[in-house]
C-alpha positions as CSV (number, residue, x, y, z in Angstrom):
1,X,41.0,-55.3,-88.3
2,X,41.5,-55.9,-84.5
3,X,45.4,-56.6,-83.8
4,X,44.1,-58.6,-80.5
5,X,45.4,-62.0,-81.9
6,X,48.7,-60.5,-82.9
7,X,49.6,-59.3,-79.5
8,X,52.7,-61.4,-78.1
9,X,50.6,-62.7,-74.7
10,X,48.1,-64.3,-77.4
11,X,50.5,-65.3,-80.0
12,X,52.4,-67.5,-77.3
13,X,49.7,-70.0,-76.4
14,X,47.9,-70.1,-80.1
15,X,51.4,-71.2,-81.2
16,X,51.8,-73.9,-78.7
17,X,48.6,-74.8,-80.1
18,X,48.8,-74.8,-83.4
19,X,52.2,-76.5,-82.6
20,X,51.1,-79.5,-81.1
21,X,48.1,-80.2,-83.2
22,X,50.8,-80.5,-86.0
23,X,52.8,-82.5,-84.4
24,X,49.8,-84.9,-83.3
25,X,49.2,-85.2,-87.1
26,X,52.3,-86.0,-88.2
27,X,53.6,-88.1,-85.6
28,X,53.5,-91.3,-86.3
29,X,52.8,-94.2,-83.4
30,X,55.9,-95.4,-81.0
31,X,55.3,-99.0,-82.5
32,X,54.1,-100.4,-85.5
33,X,50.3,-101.2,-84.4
34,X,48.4,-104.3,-85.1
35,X,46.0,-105.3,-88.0
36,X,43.0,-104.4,-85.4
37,X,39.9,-102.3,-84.8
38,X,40.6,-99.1,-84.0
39,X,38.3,-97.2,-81.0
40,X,37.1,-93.7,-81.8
41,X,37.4,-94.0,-85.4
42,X,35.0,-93.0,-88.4
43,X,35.0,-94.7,-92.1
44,X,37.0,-92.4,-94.4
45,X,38.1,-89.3,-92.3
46,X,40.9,-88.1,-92.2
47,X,44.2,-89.1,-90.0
48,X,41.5,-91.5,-87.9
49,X,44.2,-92.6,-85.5
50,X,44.8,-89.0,-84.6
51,X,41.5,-88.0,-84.2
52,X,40.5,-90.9,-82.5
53,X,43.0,-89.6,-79.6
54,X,41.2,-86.8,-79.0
55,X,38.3,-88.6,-79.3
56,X,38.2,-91.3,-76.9
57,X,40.2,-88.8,-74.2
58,X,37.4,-86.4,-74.2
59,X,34.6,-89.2,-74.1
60,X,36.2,-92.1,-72.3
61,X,33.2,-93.3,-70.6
62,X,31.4,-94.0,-73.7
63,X,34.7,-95.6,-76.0
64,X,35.6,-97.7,-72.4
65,X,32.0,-99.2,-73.1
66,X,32.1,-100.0,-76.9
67,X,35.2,-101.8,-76.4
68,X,33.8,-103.8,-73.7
69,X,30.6,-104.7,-75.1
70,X,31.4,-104.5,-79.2
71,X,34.6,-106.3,-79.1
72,X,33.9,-109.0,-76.2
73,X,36.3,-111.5,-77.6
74,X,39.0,-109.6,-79.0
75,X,41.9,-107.3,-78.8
76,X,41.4,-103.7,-79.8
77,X,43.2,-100.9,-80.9
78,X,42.3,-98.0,-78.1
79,X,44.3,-94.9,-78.7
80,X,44.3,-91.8,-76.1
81,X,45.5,-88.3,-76.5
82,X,49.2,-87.4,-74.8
83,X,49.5,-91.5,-73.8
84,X,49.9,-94.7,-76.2
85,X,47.6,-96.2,-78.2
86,X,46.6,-99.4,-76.2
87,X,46.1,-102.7,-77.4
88,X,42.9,-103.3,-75.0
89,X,42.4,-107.1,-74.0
90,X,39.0,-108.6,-73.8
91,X,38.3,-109.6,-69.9
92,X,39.2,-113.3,-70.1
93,X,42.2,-112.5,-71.3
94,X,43.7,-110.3,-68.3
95,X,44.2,-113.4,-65.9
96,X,46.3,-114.3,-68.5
97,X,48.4,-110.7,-69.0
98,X,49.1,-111.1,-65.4
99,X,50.9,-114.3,-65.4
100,X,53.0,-113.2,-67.9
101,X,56.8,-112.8,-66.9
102,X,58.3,-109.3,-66.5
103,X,60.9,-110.6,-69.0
104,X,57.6,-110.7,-71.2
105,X,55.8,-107.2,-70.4
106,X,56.8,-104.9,-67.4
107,X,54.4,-102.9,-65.2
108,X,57.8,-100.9,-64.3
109,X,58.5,-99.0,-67.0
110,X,54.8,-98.7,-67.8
111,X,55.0,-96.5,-64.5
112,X,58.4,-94.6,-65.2
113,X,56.9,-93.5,-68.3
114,X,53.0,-92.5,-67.3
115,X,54.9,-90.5,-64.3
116,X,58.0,-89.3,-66.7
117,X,60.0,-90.3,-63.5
118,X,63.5,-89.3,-65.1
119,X,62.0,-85.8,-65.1
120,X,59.6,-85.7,-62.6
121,X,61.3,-87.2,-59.9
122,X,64.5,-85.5,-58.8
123,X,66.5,-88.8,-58.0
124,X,64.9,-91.3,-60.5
125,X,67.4,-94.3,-58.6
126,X,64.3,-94.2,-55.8
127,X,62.0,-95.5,-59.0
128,X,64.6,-97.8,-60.6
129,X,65.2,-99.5,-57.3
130,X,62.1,-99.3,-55.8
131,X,63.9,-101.0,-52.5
132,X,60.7,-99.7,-50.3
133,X,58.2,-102.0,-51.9
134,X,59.3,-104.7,-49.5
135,X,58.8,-102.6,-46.7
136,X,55.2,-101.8,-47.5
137,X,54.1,-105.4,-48.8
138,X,56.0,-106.7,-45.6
139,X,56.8,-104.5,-42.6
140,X,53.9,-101.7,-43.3
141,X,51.1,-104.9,-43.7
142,X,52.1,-106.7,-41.0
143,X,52.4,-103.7,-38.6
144,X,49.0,-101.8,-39.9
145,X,46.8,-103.7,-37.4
146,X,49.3,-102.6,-34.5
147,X,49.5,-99.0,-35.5
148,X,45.3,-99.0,-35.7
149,X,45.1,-97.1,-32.3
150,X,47.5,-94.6,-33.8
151,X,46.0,-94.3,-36.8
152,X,42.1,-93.7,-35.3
153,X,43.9,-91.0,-32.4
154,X,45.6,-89.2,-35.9
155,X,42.1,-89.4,-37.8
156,X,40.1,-88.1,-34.6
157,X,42.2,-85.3,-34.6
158,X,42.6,-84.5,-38.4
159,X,39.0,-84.7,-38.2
160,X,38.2,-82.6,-35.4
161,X,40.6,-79.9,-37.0
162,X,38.4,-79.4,-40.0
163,X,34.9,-80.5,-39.9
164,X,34.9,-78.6,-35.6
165,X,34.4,-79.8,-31.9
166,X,31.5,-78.0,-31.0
167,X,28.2,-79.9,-30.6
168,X,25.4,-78.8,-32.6
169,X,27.6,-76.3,-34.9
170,X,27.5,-77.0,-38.9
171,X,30.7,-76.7,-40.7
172,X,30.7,-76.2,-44.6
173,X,34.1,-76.4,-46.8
174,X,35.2,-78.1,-50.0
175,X,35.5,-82.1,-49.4
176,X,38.6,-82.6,-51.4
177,X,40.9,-79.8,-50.1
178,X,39.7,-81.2,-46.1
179,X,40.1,-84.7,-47.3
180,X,43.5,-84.5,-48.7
181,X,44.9,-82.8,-45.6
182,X,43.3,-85.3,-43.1
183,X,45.0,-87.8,-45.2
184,X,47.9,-86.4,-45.2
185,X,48.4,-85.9,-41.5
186,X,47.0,-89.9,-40.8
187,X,49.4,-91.6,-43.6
188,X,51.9,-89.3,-42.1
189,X,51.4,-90.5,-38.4
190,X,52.7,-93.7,-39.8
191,X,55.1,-92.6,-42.3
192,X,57.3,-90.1,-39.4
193,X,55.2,-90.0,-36.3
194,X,54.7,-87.5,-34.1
195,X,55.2,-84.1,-34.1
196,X,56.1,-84.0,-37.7
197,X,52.7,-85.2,-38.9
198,X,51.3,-82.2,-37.8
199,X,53.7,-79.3,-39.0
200,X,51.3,-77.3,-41.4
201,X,54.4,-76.7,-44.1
202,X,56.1,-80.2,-43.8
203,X,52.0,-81.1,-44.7
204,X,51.4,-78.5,-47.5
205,X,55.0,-79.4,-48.8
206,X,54.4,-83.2,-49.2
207,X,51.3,-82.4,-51.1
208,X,52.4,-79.8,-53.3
209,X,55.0,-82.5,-54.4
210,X,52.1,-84.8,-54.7
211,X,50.3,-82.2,-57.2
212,X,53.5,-81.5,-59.1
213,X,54.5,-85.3,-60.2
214,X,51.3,-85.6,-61.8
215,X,50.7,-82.0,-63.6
216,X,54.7,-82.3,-65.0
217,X,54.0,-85.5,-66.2
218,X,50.9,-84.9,-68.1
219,X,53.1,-81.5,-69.3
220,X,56.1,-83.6,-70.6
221,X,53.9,-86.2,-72.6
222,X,52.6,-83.2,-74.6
223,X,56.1,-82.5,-75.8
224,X,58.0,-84.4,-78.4
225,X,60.3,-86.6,-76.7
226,X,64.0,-85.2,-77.8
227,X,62.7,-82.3,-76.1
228,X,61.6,-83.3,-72.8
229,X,64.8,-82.8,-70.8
230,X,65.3,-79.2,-71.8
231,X,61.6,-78.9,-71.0
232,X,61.5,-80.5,-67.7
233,X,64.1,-78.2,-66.6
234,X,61.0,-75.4,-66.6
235,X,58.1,-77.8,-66.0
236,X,59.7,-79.5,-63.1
237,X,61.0,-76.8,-61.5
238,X,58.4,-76.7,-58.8
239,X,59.0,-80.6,-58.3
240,X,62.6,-80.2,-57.7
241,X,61.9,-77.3,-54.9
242,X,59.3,-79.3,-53.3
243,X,61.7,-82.0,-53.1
244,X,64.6,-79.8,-51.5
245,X,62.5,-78.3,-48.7
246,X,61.0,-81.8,-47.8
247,X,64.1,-83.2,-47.1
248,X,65.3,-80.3,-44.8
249,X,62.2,-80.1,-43.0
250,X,62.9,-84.4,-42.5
251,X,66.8,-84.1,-42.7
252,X,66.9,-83.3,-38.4
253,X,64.7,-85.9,-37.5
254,X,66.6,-88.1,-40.4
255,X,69.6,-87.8,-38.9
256,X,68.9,-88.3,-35.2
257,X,67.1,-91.7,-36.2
258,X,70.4,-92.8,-38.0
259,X,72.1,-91.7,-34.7
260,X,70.1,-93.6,-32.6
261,X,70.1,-96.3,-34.9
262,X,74.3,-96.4,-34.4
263,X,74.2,-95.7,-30.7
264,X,71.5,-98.8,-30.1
265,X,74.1,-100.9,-32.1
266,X,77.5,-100.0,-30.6
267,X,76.0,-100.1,-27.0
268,X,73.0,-103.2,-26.7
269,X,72.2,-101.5,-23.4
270,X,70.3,-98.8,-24.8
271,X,67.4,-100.8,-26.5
272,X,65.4,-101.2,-23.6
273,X,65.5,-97.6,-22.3
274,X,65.5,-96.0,-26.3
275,X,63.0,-98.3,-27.9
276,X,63.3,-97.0,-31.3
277,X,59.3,-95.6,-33.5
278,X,57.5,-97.9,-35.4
279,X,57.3,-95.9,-38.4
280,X,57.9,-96.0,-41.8
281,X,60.9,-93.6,-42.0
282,X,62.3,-96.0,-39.2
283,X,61.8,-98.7,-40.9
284,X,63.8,-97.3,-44.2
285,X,66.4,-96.7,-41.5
286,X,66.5,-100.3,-40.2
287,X,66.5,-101.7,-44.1
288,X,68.9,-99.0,-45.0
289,X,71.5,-100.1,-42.0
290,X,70.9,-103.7,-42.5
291,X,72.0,-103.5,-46.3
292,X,75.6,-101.5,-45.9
293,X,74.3,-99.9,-49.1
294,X,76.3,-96.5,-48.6
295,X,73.3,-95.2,-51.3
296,X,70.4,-96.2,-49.6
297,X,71.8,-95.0,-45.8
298,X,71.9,-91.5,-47.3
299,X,69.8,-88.9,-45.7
300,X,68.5,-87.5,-49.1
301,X,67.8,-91.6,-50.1
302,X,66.0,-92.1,-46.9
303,X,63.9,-88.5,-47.0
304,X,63.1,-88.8,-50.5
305,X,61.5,-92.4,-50.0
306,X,59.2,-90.8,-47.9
307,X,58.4,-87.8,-49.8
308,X,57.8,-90.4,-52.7
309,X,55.4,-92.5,-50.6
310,X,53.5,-89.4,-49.8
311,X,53.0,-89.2,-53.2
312,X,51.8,-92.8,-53.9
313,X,49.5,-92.6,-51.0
314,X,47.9,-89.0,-50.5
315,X,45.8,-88.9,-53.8
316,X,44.3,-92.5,-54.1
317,X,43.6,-92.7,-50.8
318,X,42.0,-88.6,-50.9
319,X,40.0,-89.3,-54.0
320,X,38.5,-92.7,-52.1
321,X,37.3,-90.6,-49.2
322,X,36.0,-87.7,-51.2
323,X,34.1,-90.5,-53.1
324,X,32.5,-92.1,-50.3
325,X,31.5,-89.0,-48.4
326,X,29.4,-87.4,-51.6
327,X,27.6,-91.5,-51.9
328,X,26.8,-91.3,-48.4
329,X,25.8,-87.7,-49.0
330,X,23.7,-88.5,-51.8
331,X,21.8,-91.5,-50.8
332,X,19.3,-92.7,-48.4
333,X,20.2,-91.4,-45.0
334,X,19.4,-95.0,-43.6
335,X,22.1,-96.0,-44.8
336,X,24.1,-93.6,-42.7
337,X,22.4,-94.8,-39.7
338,X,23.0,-98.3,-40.4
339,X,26.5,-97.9,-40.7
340,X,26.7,-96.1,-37.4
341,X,24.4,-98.6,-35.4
342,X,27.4,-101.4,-37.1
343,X,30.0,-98.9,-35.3
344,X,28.2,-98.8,-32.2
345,X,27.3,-102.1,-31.8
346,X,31.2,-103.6,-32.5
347,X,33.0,-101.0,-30.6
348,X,30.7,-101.7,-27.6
349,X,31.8,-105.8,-27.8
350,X,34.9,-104.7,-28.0
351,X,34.9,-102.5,-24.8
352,X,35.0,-99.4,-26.7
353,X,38.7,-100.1,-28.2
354,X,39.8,-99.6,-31.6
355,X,42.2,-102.4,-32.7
356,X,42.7,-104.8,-35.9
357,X,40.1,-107.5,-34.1
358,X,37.3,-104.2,-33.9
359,X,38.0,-102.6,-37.4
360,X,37.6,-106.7,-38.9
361,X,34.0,-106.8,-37.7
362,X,33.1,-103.9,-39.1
363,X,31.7,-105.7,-42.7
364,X,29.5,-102.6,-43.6
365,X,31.8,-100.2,-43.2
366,X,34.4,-101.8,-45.3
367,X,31.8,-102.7,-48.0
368,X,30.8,-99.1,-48.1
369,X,34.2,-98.6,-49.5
370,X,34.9,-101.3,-51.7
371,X,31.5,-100.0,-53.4
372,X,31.9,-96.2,-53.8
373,X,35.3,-97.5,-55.0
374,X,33.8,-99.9,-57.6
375,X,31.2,-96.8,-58.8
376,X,33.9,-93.9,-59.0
377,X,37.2,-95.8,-59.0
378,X,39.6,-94.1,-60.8
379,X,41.1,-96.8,-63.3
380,X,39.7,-96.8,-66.7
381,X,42.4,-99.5,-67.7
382,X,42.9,-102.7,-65.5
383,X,46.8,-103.6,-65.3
384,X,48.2,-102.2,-68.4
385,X,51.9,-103.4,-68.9
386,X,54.6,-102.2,-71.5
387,X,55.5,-105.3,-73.7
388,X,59.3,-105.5,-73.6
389,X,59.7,-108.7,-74.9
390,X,61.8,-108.2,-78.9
391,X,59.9,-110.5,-80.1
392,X,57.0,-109.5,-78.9
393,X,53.5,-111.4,-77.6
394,X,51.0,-113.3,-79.2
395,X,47.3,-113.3,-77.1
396,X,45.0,-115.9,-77.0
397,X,43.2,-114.4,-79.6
398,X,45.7,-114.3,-82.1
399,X,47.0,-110.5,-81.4
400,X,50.7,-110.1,-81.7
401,X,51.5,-106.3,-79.8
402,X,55.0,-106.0,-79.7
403,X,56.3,-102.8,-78.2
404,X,53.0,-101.7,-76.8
405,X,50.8,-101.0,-73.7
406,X,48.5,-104.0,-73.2
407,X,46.0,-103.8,-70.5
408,X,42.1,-104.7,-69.7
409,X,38.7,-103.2,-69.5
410,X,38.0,-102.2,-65.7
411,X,35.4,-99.5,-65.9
412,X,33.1,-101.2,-67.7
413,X,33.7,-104.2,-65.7
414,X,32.6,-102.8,-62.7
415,X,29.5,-101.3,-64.0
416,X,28.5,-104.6,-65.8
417,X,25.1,-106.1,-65.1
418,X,26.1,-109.3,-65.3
419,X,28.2,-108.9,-62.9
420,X,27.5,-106.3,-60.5
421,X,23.1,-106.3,-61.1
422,X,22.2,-102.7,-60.7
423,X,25.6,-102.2,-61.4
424,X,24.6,-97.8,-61.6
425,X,23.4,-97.7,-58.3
426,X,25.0,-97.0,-55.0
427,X,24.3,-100.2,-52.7
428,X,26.9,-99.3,-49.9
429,X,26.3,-102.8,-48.3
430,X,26.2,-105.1,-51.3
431,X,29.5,-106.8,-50.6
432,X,28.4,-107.2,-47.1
433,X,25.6,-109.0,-48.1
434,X,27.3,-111.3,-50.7
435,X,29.7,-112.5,-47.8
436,X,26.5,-113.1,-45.3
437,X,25.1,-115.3,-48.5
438,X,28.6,-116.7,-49.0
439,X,29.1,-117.9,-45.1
440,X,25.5,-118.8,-45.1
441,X,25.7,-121.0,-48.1
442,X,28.9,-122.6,-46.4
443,X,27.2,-123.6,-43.5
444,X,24.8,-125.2,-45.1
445,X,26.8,-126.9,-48.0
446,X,29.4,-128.3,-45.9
447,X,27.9,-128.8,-42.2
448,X,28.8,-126.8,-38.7
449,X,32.6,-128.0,-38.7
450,X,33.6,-127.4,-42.3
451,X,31.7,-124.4,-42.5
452,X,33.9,-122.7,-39.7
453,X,37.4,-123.4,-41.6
454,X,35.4,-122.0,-45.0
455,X,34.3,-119.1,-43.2
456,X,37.9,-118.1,-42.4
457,X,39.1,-118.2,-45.8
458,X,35.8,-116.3,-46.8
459,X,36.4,-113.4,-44.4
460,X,40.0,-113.0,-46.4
461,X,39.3,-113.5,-49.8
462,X,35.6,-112.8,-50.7
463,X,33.9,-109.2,-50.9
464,X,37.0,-107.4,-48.8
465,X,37.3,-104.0,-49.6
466,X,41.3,-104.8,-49.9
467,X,40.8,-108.0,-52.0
468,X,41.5,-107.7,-55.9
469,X,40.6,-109.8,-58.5
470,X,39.7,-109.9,-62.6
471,X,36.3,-107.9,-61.7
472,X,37.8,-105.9,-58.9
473,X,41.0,-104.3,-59.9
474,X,41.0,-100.9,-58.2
475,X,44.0,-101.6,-56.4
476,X,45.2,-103.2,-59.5
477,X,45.5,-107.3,-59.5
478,X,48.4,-110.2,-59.6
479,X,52.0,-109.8,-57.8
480,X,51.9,-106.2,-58.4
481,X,48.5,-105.0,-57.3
482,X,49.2,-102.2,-54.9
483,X,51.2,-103.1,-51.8
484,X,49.9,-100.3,-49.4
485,X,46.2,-101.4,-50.1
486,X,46.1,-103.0,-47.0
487,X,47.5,-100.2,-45.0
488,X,45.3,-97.5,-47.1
489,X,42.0,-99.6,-46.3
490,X,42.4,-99.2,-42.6
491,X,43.3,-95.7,-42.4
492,X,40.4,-94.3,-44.5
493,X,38.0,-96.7,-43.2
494,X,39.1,-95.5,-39.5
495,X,38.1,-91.8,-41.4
496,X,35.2,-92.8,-42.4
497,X,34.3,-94.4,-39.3
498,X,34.6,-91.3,-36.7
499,X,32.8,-88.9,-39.2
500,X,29.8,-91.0,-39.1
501,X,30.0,-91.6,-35.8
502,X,31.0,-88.3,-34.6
503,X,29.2,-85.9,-37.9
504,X,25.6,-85.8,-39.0
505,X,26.2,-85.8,-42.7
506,X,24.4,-82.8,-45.0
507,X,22.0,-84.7,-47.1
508,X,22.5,-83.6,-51.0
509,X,19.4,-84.4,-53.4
510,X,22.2,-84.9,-56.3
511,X,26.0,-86.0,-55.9
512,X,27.8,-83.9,-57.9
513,X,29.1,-85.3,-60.8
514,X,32.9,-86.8,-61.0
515,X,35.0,-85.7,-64.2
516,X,37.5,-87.0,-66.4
517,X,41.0,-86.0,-67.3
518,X,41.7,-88.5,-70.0
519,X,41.7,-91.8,-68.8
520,X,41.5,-90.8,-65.2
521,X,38.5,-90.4,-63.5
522,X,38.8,-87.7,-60.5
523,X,35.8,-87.1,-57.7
524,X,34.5,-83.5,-57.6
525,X,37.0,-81.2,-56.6
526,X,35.3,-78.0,-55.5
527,X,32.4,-79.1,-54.3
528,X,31.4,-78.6,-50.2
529,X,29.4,-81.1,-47.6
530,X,28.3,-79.7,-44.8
531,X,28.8,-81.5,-41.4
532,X,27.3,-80.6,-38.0
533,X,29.3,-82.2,-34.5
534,X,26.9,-84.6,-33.1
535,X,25.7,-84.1,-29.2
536,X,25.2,-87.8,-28.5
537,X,28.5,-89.6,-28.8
């Protein structure tokens, strides 16, 4: 008999197996679930809830759907492999999930335990008071359409770097790995300016970080809890050196803004001739000074709140791009030229200058977006929230969860016909289109005058890429849909914008097929476009 599965660099991982599929057995769930219908399961197998798990995790798209459509008017038992076992909401029930009070259910510790943030994240005090969230929901908003020309002269020359200069001259690479850098160096034109947004290992570092949180976390949730600190100490290894060479890389620059910062105060005299960046690691600075909080004015405090927004930005806003590159790719090449005659056509009303007024007018672009979003977005769960409340809730349909995650349906939502007709294919400019019905319908409705003062509050809350709602919830919904959307939507439409205008786009006869790590849908990650410099810009 062959002694192959007795040798020690086989035993290891059929252990860890066998280990874990034990423990999946026998563990019972966090909480006492609810008397309701279970997803995945099968009359009279055995240990259903633990099969389901694995069932629904390795088939999401198909158990999203049956919850959606069998169980339109109730709550639902929707277990996943290595994460909780939901209580999933019916869609007219999520409006009211969001009003809830966070005394009632928490989206906060929902996201310190999907991340593992007391393991993942080397000071966990960044998480617990998230002090930066008022920065980006005020400072970072109100400044994005001010920083626009820095943003498009940062994606021109991300850009340039990886797809070439050279008229006529086809480049090939993976779209992912070219996205995620060019990403990386435009957030970071904003996050610590110039040169710094373009040091190839301060780059590579902040996205390595980015990998780790995700990979360690997805590790520790595999391991029985008691155990997790003892195994982070080997899983998170890589997050905690990350973490240490960020901050030196930042600690120089760190430290001469506090300096500055002190100088400007203690002699007024200096503001006009040392006007300080408009950046985000100045603007920790500024919070950080105003507050007196010796914690928070902390080199390592201010450097890690950077490194950790590199992490919330860099792979939402790289899997968005990636996403609408392979539509484009994939689809009718008119609809390439139609979003470059748009570009054309504002930029030269605009006297050829890229500001907040130019990127506005742009409805195409920013529809192209919102709808390769809505296809490939990569929420399978809208809003899920841990129920803190000892008591409990009780839902409108009589469900009473206490101690669980309760969240909504979002990817069958957006593939709903009723909702979104031909909901499967890519119609880059349907949003456009339903805001030239929506002003059009205005004007007539409600006369010249009133038309004009509907047409305002259409532009800002129907069809924008950046606006959420039940039906749209890829940047999440309610008082904690994602701050930085706003910010994120200019950037990578600013992308999106100088590759079609600049790039003839390699047209593909299939996109390649997006996958699914559990309840996360990613874009392909391997998979190359190739892009040829045009002549005639």
């Amino acid at each position: 008999m062959s002694t192959t599965l007795f040798r020690p660099a086989v035993l290891g991982p059929v252990f860890a197996i066998i280990s874990y599929v034990i423990y999946q057995i026998l563990r019972s769930p966090r909480v006492k679930l609810p008397d309701l219908p279970v997803i995945g399961t099968k009359p009279g197998e055995w240990f259903p809830l633990q099969r389901a798990r694995w069932r629904n995790a390795s088939n999401m798209a198909v158990a999203t759907q049956q919850a959606y459509r069998q169980y339109r008017n109730q709550a639902v038992i929707f277990p996943v492999a290595g994460d909780y076992d939901y209580v999933y909401l019916p869609l007219e029930e999520l409006q009211w999930l969001l009003d809830l009070p966070d005394s009632s259910v928490s989206m906060h510790q929902r996201t310190m335990d999907v991340l593992q943030i007391q393991h993942t994240v080397m000071d966990p005090e960044l998480v617990e008071n998230p002090v930066h969230h008022n920065i980006v929901k005020g400072v970072m908003t109100r400044e994005t359409g001010n920083l626009i020309p820095e943003l498009y002269d940062e994606s021109q020359h991300a850009v340039s770097k990886f797809w070439g200069t050279e008229p006529g001259v086809a480049k090939e690479m993976p779209v992912y790995a070219a996205v995620q850098q060019m990403v990386s160096r435009v957030t970071n034109r904003v996050f610590v300016g110039l040169p710094l947004c373009r040091d190839e290992v301060f780059l590579k570092t902040g996205i390595a970080y980015a990998m780790d949180v995700p990979i360690s976390a997805n590790i520790l949730k595999f391991i029985w809890e008691p155990l997790r600190p003892l195994a982070a100490l080997v899983v998170a290894l890589p997050n905690r050196i990350h973490t240490n060479r960020f901050i030196a890389m930042l600690r120089p620059e760190t430290e001469r803004r506090i300096a500055m910062y002190d100088a400007r105060k203690a002699d007024p005299e200096t503001k006009a001739a040392d006007k300080p960046p408009n950046d985000l690691l100045q603007w920790c600075v500024n919070q950080a000074k105003a507050s007196g909080d010796w914690y928070l004015n902390r080199v390592y405090s201010l450097a890690s709140r950077v490194l950790l927004l590199n992490f919330a930005s860099i792979h939402t806003s790289s899997f968005a791009m990636t996403h609408a590159m392979f539509d484009l790719a994939a689809n009718d090449p008119a609809y390439i030229e139609e979003l470059r005659h748009e570009i054309k056509t504002v930029l030269a009303e605009n006297d050829g200058v890229w500001d907040k007024r130019t990127l506005q007018k742009m409805h195409k672009l920013d529809s192209t977006m919102r709808e390769s979003q809505r296809m490939n977005s990569i929420a399978t769960f809208a809003t899920s929230r841990l129920v803190i409340d000892p008591k409990g809730i009780t839902t409108p349909s009589g469900a009473h969860p206490p101690g669980t995650v309760v969240g909504g349906p979002s990817y069958p939502v957006f593939h709903d016909e009723a909702i979104y007709p031909d909901p499967h294919t890519f119609k880059p400019f349907r949003f456009a289109e339903m805001r030239q019905q929506q002003e059009e319908g205005s004007r007539a409705a409600d006369g010249e005058k009133g038309g004009r003062l509907l047409l305002l509050l259409l532009r800002t809350m129907c069809s924008a890429w950046a606006t959420t709602s039940p039906d749209f919830v890829a940047f999440g919904h309610g008082r904690y849909a994602c701050p930085g959307r706003f910010f994120a939507a200019a950037e990578l439409k600013l992308m999106l914008a100088y590759i079609v205008l600049h790039y003839d786009i390699e047209h593909l006869e299939q996109r390649p097929s997006n996958s699914w790590f559990s309840a996360a849908r990613l874009p392909p990650m391997k998979e190359s476009l190739k892009l040829t410099r045009r002549a005639d810009v």
